[in-house]
C-alpha positions in Angstrom: 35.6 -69.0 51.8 38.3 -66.5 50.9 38.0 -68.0 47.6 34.3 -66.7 47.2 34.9 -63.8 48.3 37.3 -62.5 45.8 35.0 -64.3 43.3 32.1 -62.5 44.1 34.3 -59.5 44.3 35.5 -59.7 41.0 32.0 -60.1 39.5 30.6 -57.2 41.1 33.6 -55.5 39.5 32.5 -56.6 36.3 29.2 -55.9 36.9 30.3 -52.3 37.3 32.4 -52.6 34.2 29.7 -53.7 31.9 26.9 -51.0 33.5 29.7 -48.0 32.7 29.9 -49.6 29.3 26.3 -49.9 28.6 25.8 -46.6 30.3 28.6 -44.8 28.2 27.4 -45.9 24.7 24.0 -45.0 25.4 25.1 -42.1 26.7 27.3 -41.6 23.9 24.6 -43.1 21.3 21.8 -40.2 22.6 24.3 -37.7 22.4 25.4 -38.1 18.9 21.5 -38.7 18.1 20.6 -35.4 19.7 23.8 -33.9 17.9 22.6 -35.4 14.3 18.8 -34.3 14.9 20.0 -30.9 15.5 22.2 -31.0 12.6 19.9 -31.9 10.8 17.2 -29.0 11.8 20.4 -26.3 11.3 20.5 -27.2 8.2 17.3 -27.5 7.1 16.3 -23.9 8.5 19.6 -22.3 6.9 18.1 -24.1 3.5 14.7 -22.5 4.0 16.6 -19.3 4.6 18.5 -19.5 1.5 15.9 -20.1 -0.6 13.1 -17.3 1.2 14.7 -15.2 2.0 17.4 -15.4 -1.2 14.9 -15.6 -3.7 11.2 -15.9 -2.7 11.2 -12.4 -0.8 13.2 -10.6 -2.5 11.1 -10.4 -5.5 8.0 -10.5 -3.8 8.9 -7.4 -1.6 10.2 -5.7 -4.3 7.7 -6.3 -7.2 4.7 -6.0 -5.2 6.4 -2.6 -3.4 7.0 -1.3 -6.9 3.2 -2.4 -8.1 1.8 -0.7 -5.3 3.5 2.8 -5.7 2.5 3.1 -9.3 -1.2 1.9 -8.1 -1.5 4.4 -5.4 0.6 6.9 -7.5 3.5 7.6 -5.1 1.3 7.8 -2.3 4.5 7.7 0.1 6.3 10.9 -1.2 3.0 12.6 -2.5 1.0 12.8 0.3 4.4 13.0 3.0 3.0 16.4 4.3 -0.9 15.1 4.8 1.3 12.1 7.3 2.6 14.8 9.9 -0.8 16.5 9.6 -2.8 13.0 10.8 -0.8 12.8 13.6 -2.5 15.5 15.3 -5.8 13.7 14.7 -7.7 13.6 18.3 -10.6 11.6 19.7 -13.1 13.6 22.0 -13.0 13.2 25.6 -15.9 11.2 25.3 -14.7 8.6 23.3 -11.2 8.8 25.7 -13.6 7.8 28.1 -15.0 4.9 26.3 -11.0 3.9 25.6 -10.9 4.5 21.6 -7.4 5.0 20.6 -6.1 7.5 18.5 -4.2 7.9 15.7 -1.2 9.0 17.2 -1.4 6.3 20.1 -1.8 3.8 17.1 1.6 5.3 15.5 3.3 4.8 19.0 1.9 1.0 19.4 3.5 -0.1 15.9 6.6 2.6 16.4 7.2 0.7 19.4 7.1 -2.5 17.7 9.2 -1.2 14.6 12.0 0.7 16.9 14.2 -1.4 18.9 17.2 -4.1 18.6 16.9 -4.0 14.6 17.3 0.3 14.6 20.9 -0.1 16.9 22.1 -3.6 17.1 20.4 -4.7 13.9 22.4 -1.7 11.8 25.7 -2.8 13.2 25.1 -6.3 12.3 24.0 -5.9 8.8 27.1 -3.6 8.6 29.2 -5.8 9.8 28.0 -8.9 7.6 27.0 -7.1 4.7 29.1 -3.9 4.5 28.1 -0.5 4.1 26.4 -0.7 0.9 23.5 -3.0 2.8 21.9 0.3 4.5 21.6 1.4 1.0 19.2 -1.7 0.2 17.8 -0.7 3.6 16.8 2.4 2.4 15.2 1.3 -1.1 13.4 -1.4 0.9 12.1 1.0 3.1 11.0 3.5 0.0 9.1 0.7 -1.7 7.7 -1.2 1.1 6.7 2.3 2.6 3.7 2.2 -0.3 3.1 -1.9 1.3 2.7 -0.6 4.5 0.4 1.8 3.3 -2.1 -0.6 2.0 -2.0 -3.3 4.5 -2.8 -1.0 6.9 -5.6 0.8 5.3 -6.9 -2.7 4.7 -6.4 -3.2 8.4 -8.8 -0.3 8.9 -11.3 -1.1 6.2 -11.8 -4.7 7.7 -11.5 -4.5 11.3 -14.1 -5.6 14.3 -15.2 -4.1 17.2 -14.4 -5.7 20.7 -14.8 -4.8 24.3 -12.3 -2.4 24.8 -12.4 -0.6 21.1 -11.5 -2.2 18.2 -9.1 -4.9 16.8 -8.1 -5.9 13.5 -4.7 -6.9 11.2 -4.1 -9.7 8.6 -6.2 -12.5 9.9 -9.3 -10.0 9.7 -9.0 -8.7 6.6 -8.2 -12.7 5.5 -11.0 -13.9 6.8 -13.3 -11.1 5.8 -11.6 -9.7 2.3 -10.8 -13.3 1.4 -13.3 -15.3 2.7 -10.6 -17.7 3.8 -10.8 -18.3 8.1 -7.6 -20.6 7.9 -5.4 -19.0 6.1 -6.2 -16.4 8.9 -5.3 -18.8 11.4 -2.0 -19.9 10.0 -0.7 -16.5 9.9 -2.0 -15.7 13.3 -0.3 -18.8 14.8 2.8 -17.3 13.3 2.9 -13.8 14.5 1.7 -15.0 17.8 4.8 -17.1 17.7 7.4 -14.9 15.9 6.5 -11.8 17.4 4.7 -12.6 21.1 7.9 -15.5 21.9 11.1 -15.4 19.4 11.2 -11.5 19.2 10.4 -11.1 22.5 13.3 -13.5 23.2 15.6 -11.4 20.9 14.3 -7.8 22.5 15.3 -8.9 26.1 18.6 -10.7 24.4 19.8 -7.6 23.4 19.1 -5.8 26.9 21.3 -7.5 28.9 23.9 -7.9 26.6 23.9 -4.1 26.5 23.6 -3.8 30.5 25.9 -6.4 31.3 28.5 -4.4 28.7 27.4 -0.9 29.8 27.3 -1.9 33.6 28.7 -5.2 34.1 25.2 -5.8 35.3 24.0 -9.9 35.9 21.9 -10.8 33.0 19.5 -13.0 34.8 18.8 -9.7 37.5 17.8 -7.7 34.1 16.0 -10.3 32.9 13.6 -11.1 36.2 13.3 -7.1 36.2 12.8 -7.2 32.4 10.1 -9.9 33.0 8.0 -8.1 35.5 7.7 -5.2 34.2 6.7 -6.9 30.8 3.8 -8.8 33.4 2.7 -5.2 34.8 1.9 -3.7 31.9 0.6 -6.7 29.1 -2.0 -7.9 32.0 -3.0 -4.2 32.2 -4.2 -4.1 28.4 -4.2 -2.8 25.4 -4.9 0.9 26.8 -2.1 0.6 29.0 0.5 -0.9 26.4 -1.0 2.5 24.1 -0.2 4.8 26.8 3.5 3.8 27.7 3.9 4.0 24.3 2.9 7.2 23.7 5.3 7.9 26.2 8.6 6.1 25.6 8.9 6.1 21.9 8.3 10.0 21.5 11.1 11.4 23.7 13.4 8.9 23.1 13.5 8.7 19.9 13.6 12.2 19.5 16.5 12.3 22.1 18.3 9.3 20.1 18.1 11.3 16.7 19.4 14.4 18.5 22.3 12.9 19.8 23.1 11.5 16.4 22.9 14.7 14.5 25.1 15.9 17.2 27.7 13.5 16.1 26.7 13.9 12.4 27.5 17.9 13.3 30.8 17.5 14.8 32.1 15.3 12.2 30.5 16.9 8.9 33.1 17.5 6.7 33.0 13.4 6.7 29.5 13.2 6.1 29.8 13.3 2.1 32.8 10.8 2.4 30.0 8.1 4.7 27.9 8.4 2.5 30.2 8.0 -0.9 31.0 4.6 1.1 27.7 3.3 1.2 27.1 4.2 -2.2 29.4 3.2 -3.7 29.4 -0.5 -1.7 26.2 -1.0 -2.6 27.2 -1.0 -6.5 30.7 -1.5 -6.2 32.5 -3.5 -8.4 34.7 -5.7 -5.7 31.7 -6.8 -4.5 30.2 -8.0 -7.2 34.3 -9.4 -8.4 34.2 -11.5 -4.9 30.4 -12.5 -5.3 29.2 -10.5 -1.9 27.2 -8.1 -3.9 24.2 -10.5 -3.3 25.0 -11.2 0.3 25.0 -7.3 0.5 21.9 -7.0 -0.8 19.8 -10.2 0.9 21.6 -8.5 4.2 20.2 -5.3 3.6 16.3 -6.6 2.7 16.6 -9.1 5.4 17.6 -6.2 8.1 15.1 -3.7 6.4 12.2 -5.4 6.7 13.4 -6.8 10.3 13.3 -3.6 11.4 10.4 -1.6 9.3 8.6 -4.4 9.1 7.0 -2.9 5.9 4.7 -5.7 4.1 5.1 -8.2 6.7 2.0 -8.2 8.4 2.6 -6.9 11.8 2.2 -3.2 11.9 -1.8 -3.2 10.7 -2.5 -5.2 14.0 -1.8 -1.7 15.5 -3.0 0.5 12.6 -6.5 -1.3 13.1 -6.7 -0.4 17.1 -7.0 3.6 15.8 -10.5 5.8 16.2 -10.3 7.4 12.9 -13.2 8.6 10.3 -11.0 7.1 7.4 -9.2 4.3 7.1 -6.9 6.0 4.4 -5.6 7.9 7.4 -4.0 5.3 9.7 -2.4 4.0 6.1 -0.4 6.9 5.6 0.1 6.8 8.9 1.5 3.8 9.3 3.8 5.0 5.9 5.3 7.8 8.0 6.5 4.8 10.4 8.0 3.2 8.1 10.3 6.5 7.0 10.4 7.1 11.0 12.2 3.7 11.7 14.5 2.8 8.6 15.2 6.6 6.9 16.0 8.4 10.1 16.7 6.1 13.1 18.6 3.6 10.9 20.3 6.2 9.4 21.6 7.5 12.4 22.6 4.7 13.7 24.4 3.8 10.5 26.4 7.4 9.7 27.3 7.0 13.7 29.2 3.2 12.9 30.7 4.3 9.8 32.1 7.5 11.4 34.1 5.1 13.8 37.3 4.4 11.6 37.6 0.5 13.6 34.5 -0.7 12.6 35.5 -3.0 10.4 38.3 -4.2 12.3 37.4 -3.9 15.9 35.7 -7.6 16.3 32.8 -6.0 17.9 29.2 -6.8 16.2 25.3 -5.9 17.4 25.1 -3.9 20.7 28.6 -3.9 21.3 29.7 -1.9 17.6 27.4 0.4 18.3 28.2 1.4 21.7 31.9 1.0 21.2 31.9 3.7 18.1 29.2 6.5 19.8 31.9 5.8 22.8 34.7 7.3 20.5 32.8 9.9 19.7 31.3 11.0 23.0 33.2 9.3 25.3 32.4 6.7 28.1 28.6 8.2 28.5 28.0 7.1 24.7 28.0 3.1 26.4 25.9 4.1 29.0 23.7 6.0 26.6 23.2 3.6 23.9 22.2 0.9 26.6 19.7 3.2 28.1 18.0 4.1 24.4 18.1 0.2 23.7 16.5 -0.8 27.0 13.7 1.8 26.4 13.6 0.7 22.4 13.7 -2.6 23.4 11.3 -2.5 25.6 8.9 -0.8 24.0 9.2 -3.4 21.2 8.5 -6.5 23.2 4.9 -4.6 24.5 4.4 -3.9 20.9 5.3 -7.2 19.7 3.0 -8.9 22.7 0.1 -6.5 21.0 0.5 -8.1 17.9 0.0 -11.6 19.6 -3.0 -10.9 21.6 -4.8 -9.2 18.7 -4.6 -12.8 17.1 -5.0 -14.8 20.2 -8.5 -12.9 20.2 -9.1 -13.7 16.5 -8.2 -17.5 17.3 -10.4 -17.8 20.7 -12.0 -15.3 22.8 -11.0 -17.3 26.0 -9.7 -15.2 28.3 -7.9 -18.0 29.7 -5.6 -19.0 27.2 -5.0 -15.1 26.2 -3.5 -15.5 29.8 -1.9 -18.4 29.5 -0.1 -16.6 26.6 0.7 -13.5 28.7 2.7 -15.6 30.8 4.4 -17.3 28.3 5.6 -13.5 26.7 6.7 -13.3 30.4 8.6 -16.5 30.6 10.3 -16.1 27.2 11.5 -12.5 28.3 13.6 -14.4 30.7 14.5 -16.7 28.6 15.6 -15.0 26.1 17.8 -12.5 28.8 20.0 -14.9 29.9 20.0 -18.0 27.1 21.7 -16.9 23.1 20.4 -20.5 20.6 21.7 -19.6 17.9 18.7 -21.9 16.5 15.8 -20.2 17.9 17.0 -17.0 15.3 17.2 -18.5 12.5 13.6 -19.8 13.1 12.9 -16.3 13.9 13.8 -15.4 10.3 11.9 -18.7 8.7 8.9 -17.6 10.8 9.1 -13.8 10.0 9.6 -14.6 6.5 6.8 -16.9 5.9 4.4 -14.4 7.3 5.7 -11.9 5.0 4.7 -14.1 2.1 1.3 -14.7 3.5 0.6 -11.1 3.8 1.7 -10.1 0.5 -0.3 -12.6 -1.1 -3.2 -11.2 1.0 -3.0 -7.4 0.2 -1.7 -8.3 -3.6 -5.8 -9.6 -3.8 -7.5 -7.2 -1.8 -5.3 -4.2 -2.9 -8.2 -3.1 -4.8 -10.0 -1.9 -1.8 -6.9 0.5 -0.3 -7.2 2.2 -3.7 -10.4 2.8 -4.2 -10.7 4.5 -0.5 -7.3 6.5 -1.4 -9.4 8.0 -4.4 -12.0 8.6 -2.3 -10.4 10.2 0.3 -7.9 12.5 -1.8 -11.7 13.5 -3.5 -12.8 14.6 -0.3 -9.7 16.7 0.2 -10.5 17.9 -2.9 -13.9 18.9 -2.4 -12.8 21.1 0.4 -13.7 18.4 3.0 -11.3 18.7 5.8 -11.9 15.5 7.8 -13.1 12.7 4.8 -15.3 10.1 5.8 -15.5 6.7 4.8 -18.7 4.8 3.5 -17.7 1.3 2.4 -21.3 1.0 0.4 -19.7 3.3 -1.6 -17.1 0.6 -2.6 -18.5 -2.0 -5.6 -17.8 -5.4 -3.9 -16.9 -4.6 -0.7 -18.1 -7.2 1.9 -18.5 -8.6 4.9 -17.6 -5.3 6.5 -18.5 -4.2 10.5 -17.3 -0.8 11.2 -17.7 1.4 8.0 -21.4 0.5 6.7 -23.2 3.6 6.8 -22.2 7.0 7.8 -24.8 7.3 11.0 -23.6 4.2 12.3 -19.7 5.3 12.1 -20.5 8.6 13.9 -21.8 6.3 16.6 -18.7 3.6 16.3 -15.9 5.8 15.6 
């Protein structure tokens, strides 16, 4: 008896034995699987990368940039002063009522988009990875996609729709209509929707907490659940709402960020000429180009450019389309005063205010942290507080931008009004997510995402570039006829098709 006892004992011990060893190796088996599949993935988005953003964009941005300023004839510096003049372009109380949006509201939606982590923790990164000499890249980016951002978002105008609550328009529309072409519409609307209504989103709220939890020693997952309903208050309350808090945040913050910056700019002038030697002369130095970072310097600088401007990429005419205007030439320039808004002067600030800070290129820090560490030196303690405050408001203006962008081509995908909230909470859900979780992953897709729209769009306005041209001449005739507020007729335009709001000049007085 005894005898079977231990027997039975001893094979239920190796009954054990063999289950931990099955157990382990499978165990072991998946996790190497799931460690070679992801592997595998890394590498094959760093590849796409490399070769986008490395080549592909780069001469796409660039050539396309240069081909528009000598077809619009330096529209971005020539007509600067007629920018700051549109802004002050109203709608009557009437049309208020009706919940048109105005020029200036329009401005705010895509400034909110444009202005956030890429303006402060964007600047320290590039920077940081790409030296000094990569905001000078930034800047020529921002010069020659200025005259991109003009026509996409004139061509946003030209082709947009009227909906229930005003009107809608970006890429897709102008796909669609300008091109005749409904899925290449789609497949760039799937890819904002995703890039800018879940990974940037994801980023935005990132960069919140990290600057909270730094400024305050705040939890990260309390910032993120308050992040996330205050995202749900206002994206469920519409586009009018999203224009109005707009309108609000970006203006005096901004304003107040730039202030303090020339502040620090003013106390530390005689240093100014020496900041700015640096960056010039990084970007064309010769140990750069001796050690073979001169190309990393300048893919950093595009890269972080157009991250933050997003000049040519598509996103900004989702806004520019939203606008009540009699011209669709005027939400282009416009839209080219946001792009010298976010990269020439934010940037900039944020830039001379790093390179002012003698450890910034040994101090470890990167992102949020730089920043806040070197307006610390030179304002003390309230300069981390500070910067977190500007980048919670920045940020969060960007991910109720960013959501804009998605809904506008939810709509164009399916009017359902369930899956545009099905969507909504989704933005919601990866506010939190993106608050508390860093997958190092989930950016780089960002950039494969952001940069294959980019292509997309400029093979889009490259086609219908025509148009933005044509109404530019028509408009600046206007002005030159003594006409003070032009008006646009597109049967005035050979070609033009399959155009809703601008067919006759009675019927805009009654749309617009």
């Amino acid at each position: 008896m005894i005898i079977y006892f231990k027997n039975l004992e001893n094979s239920y011990e190796n009954i054990v034995i063999i289950w931990n060893c099955i157990y382990n190796y499978y165990y072991v088996t998946k996790i190497q699987i799931y460690g070679g599949v992801m592997e595998l993935l890394n590498g094959l988005v760093e590849t796409i990368n490399e070769y986008l953003w490395g080549y592909i964009l780069i001469v796409m941005l660039i050539s396309i940039g240069i081909y528009f300023t000598f077809k619009t004839k330096f529209v971005q510096f020539r007509l600067f002063r007629e920018m700051f003049r549109l802004l002050g372009d109203r709608i009557d109380s009437g049309k208020k009522q009706e919940g048109k949006i105005s020029s200036f509201q329009a401005f705010c939606i895509s400034t909110a988009s444009r202005v956030g982590t890429g303006n402060i923790a964007g600047i320290a990164i590039a920077i940081v990875t790409g030296g000094p000499g990569a905001i000078f890249w930034m800047w020529i980016i921002a010069l020659i996609g200025s005259a991109s951002s003009f026509v996409e978002s004139t061509l946003a105008q030209i082709f947009k729709v009227k909906d229930n609550e005003g009107f809608r328009g970006g890429p897709a529309y102008y796909m669609e209509q300008g091109l005749k072409s409904r899925t290449m519409g789609m497949v760039f609307s799937v890819l904002i929707t995703v890039c800018f209504g879940f990974i940037f989103n994801a980023v935005q709220s990132n960069t919140i907490t990290v600057a909270f939890n730094n400024a305050f020693g705040v939890n990260k997952l309390a910032v993120g659940i308050v992040l996330s309903v205050l995202t749900g208050i206002i994206i469920f309350g519409g586009v009018h709402r999203i224009a109005k808090v707009s309108e609000i945040i970006v203006p005096i913050f901004a304003v107040l960020y730039i202030l303090v910056a020339l502040f620090v700019v003013a106390i530390n002038i005689g240093e100014i000429p020496n900041v700015i030697k640096t960056i010039c002369e990084n970007a064309f130095g010769v140990r750069e180009m001796a050690v073979g970072s001169f190309g990393g310097m300048v893919l950093v600088g595009i890269k972080r450019g157009l991250f933050s401007n997003e000049a040519g990429m598509g996103s900004a005419p989702n806004a520019a389309a939203s606008a009540d205007v009699t011209h669709p030439v005027k939400q282009g320039l416009i839209q080219t005063l946001g792009v010298f808004t976010d990269t020439i002067v934010i940037c900039s600030c944020t830039a001379f205010i790093i390179l002012l800070y003698s450890d910034y290129a040994s101090a470890g820090l990167e992102g949020i942290e730089l920043t806040q560490a070197a307006l610390s030196s030179q304002i003390g303690p309230i300069g981390n507080i500070f910067i977190a405050v500007c980048i919670l408001l920045f940020a969060f203006s960007s991910i109720v931008g960013n959501y804009y962008y998605g809904e506008s081509n939810i709509e164009f995908m399916s009017g359902n009004k369930v899956i545009l909230n099905i969507f909504r909470v989704i933005v919601v859900c990866m506010v939190l997510f993106g608050s508390v979780a860093k997958v190092q992953l989930v950016w780089d897709l960002a950039d494969v995402f952001m940069g294959i729209m980019a292509v997309i769009n400029l093979v889009a306005i490259a086609l219908l570039g025509k148009y933005a041209f044509i109404a530019l001449k028509d408009y600046s005739d206007q002005k030159k006829a003594g006409i003070k507020d032009p008006i646009f007729d597109a049967s005035n335009i050979e070609g033009l098709e399959n155009v809703q709001c601008w067919t006759n000049n009675e019927e805009e007085e009654k749309v617009i």
